[in-house]
N, C-alpha and C positions, 0 to 999 in steps of 0.2 A: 318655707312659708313666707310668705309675703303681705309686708306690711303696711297699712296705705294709711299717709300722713295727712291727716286734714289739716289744711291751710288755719293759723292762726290769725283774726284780726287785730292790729294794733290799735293804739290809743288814736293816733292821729290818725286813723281811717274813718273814723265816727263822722265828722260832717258828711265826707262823701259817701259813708252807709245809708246816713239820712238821707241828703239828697236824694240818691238812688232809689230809694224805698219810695218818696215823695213822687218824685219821677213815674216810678210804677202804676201810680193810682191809688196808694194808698196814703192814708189820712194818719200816719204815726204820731203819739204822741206820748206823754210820759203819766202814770195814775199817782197821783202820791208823790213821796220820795225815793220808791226802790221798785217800781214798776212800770213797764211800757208796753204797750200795743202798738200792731203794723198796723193796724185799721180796725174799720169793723167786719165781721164776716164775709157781709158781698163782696166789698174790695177785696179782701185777701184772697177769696176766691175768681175772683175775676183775674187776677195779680200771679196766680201760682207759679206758672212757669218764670216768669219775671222775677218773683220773689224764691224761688230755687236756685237762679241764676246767681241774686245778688250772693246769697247762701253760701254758694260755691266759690263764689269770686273774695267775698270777704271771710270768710272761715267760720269759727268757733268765738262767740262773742261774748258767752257767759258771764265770764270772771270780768267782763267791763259790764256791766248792768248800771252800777249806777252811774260809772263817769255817761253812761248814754244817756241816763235819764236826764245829769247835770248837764247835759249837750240839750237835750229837747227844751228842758226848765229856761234854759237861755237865750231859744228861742221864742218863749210864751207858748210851747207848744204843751199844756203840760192841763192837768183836770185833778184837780186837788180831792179826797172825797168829803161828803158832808155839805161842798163848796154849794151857791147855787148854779153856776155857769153849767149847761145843758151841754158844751162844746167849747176845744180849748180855743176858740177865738173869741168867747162871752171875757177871757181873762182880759185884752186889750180894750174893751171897751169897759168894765169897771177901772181901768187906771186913767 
């Protein structure tokens, strides 16, 4: 039987996940403290094959969720809930 190892991501893959993601077309950003979205649906659908790719390339990212989000967060990329900002770039203009 044969065993097929998915690629694990490390810590210091996370910018160039984003990047990559970014790259794609899609609008990534972090909800909260402990959640992130690749975009919104059209993008990701537009993005599939592209965003299967990155998938592939960078593995199993689960168990880093939040350092990703603390990556997006440090970008300003990030939509707090509750917040008013419609979109994570209304954060830069409230600062």
């Amino acid at each position: 039987m044969e065993t097929c190892q998915r690629k694990v991501m490390s810590g210091s893959e996370i910018p160039a996940f984003v990047d990559e993601v970014i790259k794609a077309g899609c609008d990534i950003c972090a909800i909260g403290l402990d959640c992130y979205v690749l975009g919104d649906l059209e993008e990701m659908d537009a993005a599939t094959d592209e965003l299967h790719r990155i998938g592939e390339k960078f593995g199993d990212r689960d168990f880093l969720l939040l350092e990703i989000v603390a990556h997006l967060r440090s970008l300003g990329r990030y939509l707090d809930p509750g917040s008013s900002a419609k979109h994570w770039t209304d954060n830069a203009k409230r600062h």
